[in-house]
C-alpha positions in Angstrom: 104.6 149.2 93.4 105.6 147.5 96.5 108.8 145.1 96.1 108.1 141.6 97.0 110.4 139.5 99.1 111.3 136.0 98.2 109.8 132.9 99.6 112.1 131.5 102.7 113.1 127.8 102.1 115.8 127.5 104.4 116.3 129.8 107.2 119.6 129.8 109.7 117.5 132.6 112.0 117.8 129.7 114.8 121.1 129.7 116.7 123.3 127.0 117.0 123.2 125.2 120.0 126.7 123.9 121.4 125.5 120.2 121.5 124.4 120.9 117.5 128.0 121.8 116.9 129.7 119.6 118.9 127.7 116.6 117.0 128.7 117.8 114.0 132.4 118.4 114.6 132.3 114.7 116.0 130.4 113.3 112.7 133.6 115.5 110.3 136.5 114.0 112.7 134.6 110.6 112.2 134.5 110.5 108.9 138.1 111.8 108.2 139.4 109.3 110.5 137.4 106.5 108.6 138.6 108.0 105.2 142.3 107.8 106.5 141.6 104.4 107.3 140.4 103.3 104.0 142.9 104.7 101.9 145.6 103.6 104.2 144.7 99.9 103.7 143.9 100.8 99.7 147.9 102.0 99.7 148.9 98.9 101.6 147.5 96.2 99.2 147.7 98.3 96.2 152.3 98.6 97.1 151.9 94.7 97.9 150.4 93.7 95.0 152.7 95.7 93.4 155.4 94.2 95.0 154.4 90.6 94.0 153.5 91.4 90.4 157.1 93.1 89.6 159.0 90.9 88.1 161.1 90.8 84.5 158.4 88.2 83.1 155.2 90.6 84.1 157.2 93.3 82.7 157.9 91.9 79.6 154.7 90.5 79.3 152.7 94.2 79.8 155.5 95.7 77.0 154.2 92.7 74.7 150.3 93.7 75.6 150.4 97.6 75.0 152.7 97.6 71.9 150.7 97.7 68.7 150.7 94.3 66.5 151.8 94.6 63.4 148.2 94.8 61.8 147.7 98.0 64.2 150.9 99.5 62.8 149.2 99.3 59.2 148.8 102.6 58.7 151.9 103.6 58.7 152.8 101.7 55.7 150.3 103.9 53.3 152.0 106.5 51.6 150.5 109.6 53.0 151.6 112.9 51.0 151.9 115.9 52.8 149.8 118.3 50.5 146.7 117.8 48.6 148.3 119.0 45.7 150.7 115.7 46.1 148.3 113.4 46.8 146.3 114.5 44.1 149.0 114.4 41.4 150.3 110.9 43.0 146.3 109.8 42.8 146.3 111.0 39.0 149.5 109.4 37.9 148.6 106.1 39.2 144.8 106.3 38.3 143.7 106.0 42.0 141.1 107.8 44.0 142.2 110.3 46.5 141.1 110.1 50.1 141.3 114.0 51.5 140.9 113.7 55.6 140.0 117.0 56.7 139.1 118.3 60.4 138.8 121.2 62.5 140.0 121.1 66.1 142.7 119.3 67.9 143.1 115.8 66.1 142.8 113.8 69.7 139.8 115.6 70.2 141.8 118.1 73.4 139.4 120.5 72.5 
């Protein structure tokens, strides 16, 4: 049985002309020189806004924003036991239930 050859979407059988590539290389150095541009001014007003924002005040006040509150620190006030076999004999003694957290994988989820 003859083998069939695969349909031809795209062929490059034409030769590239000189003007073709010359256009092209002009549309690449184009848009590398625009893209220079733009992230040149993008580092200029990001290192002066930076500039104006640094101060002790705006400091203290983004140490005050990502710190937990108390009320997000809660958790670390239960008493978490270290085995099952703890918490289970801490949960009978005091006539409590017993939460058991299990999971497989990394616990940020960095799987």
């Amino acid at each position: 049985m003859p083998r069939k050859e695969p349909d031809v979407i795209c062929s490059f059988a034409q030769p590239i002309t000189s003007r073709a590539r010359a256009i092209t290389l002009a549309g690449l150095v184009l848009t590398a020189g625009l893209a220079q541009v733009a992230s040149a001014q993008v580092a200029q007003r990001a290192s002066s806004a930076a500039r104006s924002e640094a101060s002790a005040a705006s400091l203290d006040a983004w140490r005050d924003h990502i710190r937990p509150c108390e009320a997000e620190r809660a958790w670390e006030r239960i008493g978490w036991h270290a085995s099952f076999a703890d918490g289970l004999r801490a949960a009978n003694t005091e006539r409590r239930p017993l939460l058991l957290w299990m999971m497989n994988g990394h616990p940020l989820g960095c799987t």
